[in-house]
C-alpha positions in Angstrom: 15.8 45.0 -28.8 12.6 42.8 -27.8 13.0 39.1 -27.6 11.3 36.7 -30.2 10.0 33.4 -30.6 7.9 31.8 -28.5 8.7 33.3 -25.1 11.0 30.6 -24.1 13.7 33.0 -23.4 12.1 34.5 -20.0 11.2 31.2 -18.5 13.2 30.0 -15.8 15.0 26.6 -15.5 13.3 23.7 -13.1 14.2 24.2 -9.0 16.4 21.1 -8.7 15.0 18.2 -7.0 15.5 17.8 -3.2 18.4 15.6 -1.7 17.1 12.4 -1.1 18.5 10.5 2.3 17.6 6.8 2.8 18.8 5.8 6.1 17.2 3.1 8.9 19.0 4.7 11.8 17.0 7.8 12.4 19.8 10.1 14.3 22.0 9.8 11.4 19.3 10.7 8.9 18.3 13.5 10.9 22.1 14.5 11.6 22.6 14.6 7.9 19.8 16.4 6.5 20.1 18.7 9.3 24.0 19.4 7.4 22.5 19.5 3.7 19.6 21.9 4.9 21.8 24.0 6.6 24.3 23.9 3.7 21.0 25.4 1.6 19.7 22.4 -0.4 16.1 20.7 0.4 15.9 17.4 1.8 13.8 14.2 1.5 14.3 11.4 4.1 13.2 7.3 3.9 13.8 4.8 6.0 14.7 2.3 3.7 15.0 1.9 0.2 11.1 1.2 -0.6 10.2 4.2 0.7 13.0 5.9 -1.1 11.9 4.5 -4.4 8.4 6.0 -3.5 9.6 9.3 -2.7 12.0 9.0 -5.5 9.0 8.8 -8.4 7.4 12.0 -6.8 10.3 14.6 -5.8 12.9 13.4 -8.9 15.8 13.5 -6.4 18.5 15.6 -7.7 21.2 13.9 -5.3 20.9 10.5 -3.6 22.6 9.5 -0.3 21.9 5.7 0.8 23.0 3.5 3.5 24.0 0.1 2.3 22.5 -2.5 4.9 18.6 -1.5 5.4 15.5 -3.6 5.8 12.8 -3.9 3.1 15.2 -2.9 0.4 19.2 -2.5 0.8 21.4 -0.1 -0.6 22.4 -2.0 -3.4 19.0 -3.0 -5.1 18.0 0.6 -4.4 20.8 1.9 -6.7 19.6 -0.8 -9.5 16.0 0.4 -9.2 16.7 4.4 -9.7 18.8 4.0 -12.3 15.9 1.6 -13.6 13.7 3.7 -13.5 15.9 6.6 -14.7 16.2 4.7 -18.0 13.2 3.7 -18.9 11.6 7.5 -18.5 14.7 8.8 -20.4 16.2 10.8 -18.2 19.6 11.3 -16.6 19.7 9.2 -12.7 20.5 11.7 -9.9 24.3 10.7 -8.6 24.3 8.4 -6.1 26.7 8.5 -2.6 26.9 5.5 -0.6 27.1 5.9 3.0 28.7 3.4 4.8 31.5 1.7 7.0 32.2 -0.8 4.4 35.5 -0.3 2.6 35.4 2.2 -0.6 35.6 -1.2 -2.7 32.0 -2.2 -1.8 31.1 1.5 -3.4 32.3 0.5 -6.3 30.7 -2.8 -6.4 27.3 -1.3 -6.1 27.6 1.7 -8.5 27.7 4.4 -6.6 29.2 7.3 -7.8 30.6 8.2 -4.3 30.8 7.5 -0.8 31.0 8.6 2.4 32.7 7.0 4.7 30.4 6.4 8.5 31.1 8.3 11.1 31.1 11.4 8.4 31.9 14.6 9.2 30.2 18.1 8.0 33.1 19.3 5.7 32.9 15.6 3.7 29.1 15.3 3.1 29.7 19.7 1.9 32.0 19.1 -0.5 30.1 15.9 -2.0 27.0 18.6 -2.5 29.7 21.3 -4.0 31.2 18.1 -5.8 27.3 17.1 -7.3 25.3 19.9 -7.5 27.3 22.9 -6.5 26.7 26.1 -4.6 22.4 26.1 -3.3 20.1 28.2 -5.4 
């Protein structure tokens, strides 16, 4: 039997966006991209949550993990922004993890949908990927 329509049928769905990181303190960023990457999902890493707004509007992240306390833009107006931005262009904001030594209340505060508690370990920042976008492509 041959397919009909319009050819729709054959096309395959979007690569998801990268995992966007947004961390000042460059060995932790690294540390954790180094765990997604490995885990088999692309990364995208800012410095701060300007940057991460930028690189946000290019790559559509499909998972966000942000510090809280960061120069130029903290954690908290970062989360604001995406889901923003996510609004007005009509379409669904990436979940959001909050990384941080804050207590899990401060989380909350600032929307996140998660977080993840500083020092982190490898099996807590895999299960928040199996959690939000399970297993890699």
């Amino acid at each position: 039997m041959q397919p009909t329509g319009d050819g729709d049928s054959n096309r395959q769905a979007p690569a998801p966006g990268p995992v966007l990181i947004v961390e000042d303190e460059e060995p932790i960023a690294e540390a954790l991209a180094m765990i997604v990457e490995d885990a088999g999902y692309a990364t995208v890493v800012a410095a701060h949550g300007k940057a991460a707004l930028e690189r946000a509007h290019m790559e559509r992240p499909s998972l966000v993990f942000t510090d809280l306390m960061m120069p130029h833009m903290n954690g908290q107006d970062l989360i604001a922004a995406l889901r923003e931005t996510a609004m007005a262009q009509g379409y669904t904001p990436a979940p959001i993890v909050v990384m941080t030594a804050a207590s899990s209340l401060r989380a909350q505060v600032v929307g996140a949908d998660a977080l993840l508690r500083k020092p982190f370990n490898l099996s807590e920042v895999e299960a928040l990927l199996l959690r939000f976008l399970g297993p890699p492509q």
